[in-house]
C-alpha positions in Angstrom: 0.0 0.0 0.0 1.3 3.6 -0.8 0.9 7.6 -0.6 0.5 8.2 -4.1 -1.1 11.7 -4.1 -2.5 13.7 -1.5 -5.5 16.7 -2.4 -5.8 20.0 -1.3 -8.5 22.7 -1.2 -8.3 26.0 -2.4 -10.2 28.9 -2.4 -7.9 30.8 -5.5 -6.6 28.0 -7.6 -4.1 30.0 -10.1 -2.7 31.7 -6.6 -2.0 28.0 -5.2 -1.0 26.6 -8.9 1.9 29.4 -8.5 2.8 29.0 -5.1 3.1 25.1 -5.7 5.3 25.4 -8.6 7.5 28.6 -7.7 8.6 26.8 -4.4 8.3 22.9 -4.9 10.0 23.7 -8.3 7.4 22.1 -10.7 6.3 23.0 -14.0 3.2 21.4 -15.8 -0.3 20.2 -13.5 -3.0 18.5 -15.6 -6.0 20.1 -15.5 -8.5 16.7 -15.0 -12.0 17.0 -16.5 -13.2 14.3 -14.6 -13.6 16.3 -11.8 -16.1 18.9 -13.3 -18.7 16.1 -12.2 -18.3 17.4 -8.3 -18.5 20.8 -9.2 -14.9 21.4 -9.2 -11.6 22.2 -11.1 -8.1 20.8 -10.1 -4.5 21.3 -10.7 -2.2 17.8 -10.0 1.1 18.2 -10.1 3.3 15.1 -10.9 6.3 15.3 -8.1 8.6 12.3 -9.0 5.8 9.1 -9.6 3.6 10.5 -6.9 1.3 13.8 -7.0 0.1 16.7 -5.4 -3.2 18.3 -6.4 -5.6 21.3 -5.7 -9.1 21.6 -5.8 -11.4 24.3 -6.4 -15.0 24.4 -6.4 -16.4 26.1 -9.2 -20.0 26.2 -8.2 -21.8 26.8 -4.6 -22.8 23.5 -2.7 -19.8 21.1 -3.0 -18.1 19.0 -0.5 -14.9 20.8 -1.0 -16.7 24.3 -0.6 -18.7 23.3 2.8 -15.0 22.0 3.5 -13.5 25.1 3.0 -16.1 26.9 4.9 -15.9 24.6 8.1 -12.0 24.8 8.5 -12.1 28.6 7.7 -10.0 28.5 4.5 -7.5 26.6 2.3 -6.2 23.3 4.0 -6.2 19.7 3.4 -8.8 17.5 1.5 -8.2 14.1 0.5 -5.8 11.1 1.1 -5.2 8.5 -2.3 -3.5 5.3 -1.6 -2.4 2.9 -4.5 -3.4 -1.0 -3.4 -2.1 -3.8 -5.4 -5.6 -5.8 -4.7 -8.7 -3.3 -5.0 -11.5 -6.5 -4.1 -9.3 -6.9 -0.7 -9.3 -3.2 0.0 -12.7 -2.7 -0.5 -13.8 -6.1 1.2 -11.8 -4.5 4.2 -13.5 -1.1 4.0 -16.9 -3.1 4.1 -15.8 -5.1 6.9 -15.4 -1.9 8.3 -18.5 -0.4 8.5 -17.3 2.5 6.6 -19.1 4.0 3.7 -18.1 4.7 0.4 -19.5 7.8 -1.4 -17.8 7.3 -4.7 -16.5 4.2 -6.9 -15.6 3.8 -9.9 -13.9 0.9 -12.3 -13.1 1.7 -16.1 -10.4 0.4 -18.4 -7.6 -0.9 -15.5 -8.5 1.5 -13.3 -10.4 1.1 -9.9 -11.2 3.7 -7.1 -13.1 3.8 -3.6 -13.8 6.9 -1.6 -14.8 6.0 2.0 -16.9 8.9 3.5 -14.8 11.2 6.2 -17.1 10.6 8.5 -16.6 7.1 9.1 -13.1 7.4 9.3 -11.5 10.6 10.5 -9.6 13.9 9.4 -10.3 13.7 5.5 -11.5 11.4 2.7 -9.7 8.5 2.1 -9.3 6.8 -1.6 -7.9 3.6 -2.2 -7.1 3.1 -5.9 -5.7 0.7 -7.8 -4.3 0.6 -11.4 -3.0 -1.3 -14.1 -0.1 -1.4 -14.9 0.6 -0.5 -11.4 3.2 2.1 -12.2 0.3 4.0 -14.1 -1.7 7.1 -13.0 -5.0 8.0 -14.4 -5.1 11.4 -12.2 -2.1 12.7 -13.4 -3.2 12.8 -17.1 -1.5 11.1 -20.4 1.6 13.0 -19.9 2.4 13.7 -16.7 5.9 11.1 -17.2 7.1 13.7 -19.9 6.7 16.3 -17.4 7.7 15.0 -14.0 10.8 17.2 -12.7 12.9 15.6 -9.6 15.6 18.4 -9.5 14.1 20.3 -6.6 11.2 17.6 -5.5 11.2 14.4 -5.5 8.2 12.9 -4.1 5.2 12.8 -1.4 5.9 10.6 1.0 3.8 11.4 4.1 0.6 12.6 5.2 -0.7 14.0 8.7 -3.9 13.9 10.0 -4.7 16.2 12.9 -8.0 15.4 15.4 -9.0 15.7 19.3 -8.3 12.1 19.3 -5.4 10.9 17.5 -5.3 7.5 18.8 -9.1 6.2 18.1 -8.8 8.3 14.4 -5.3 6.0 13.5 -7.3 2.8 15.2 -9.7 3.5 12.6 -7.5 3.9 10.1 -5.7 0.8 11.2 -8.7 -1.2 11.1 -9.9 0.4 7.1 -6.9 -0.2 5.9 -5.8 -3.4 8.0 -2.6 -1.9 8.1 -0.6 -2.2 12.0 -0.4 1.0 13.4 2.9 2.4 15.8 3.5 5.0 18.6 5.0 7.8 17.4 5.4 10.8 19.8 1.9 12.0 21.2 0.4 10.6 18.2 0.6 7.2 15.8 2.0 6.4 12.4 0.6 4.1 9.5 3.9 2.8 8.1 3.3 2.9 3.9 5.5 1.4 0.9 7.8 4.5 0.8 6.0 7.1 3.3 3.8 6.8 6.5 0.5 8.4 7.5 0.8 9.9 11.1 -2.0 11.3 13.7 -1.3 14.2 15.9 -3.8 16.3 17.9 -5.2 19.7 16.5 -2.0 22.2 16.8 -3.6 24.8 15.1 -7.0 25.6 16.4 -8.5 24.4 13.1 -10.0 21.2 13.7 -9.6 17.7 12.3 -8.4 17.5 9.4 -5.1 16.9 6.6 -3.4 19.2 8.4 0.3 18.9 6.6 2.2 16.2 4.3 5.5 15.8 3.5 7.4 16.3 0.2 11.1 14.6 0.0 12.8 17.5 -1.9 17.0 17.6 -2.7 17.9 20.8 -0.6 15.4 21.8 2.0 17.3 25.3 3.0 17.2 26.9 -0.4 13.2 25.4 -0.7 12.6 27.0 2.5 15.0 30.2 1.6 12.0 30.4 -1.7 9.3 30.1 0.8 10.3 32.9 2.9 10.8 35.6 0.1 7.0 34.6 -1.3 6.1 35.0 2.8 4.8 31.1 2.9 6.5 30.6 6.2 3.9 31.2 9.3 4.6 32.2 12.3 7.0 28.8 13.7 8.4 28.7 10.4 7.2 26.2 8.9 6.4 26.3 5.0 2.7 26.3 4.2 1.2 25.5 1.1 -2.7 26.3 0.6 -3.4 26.5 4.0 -1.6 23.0 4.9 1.8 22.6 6.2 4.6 21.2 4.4 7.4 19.3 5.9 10.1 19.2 4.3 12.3 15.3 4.1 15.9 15.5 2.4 15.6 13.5 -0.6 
């Protein structure tokens, strides 16, 4: 099982689209139709073989925009995770209890949403695809246009809540992945990343409240940040409304 793109919510897309690219050094995001049909318009960015995207709704009365309303502006919206067998997955989630609100299968691809509320901080996807190295999100392209010379990858997301430790039980038990101790929170170990849950730390309620991006010199990422005044108040980078940490590639 692994992190292969995380989604975020934005209220300005072309202002996020340029603060994505200008710091995370990244050039092209594929603008996918597909998600017209929630009343939205995206951006994913291709960063190494796993991707970043941002949302926008585009019409009053979407998920994203109640979202976006709740948490009082730009922040974190979805979780996707690549699973080599989809009918396990989804035979786990229905074990679960947990309800899916979308689903999809088409041409080697497969996709399951499981409803937020059912499992804590943000919606989860679990997606699986063939050949497994494909991406239908990222567009037809997106290996032609992939830069790794300032990022290389996402490879960790964190989900905030008043509970940490029932919200990564949860997790635990959708995924039927072991979880660890880690800090005053947990971790879901991934192929190549890890999910953790930590309490709210910044008075905005659960949520995807940062993710991690491996990049090849985190100074001069964070030197970019600071001119473009992305660096709050404990400096730490933030990206549209979420906070990034940065890993040395």
């Amino acid at each position: 099982m692994r992190l292969r793109q995380i989604a975020l919510v934005g209220q300005n897309l072309d202002a996020a689209v340029d603060d994505i690219k200008t710091v995370l050094g990244l050039d092209y995001a594929y603008d996918d139709p597909g998600v017209g049909k929630f009343g939205l318009k995206n951006a994913v960015f291709p960063v190494g073989d796993t991707f970043l995207e941002v949302v926008c709704p585009k019409q009053p009365g979407t998920t994203a925009g109640r979202l976006l309303e709740k948490r009082g502006g730009d922040g974190g919206y979805m979780v996707i995770l690549q699973v080599d067998d989809i009918a396990e997955a989804r035979a786990r989630v229905a074990q679960a209890g947990a309800r899916v609100v979308e689903q999809a299968d088409f041409d080697g691809v497969s996709m399951s949403h499981v409803h937020p509320k059912d499992i804590g901080g943000a919606i989860l996807s679990v997606d699986w695809m063939n050949p497994k190295e494909r991406w239908e999100w990222g567009g037809p392209v997106w290996r032609d246009n992939a830069r790794t010379d300032v990022s290389t990858g996402v490879v960790g997301a964190e989900l905030q809540g008043e509970d940490p430790d029932r919200m990564s039980a949860r997790w635990s038990q959708v995924l039927g992945v072991p979880r660890e101790k880690a800090g005053q929170g947990w971790r879901i170990p991934l192929e190549g990343g890890e999910l953790r849950f930590a309490p709210v730390r910044d008075g905005r309620g659960e949520g995807l409240g940062a993710f991690d991006v491996a990049v090849r010199d985190p100074a001069a990422v964070r030197a970019v940040a600071k001119a473009r005044g992305l660096l709050d108040a404990d400096g730490e980078l933030v990206l549209c409304g979420t906070r990034v940490r940065l890993v040395p590639a």
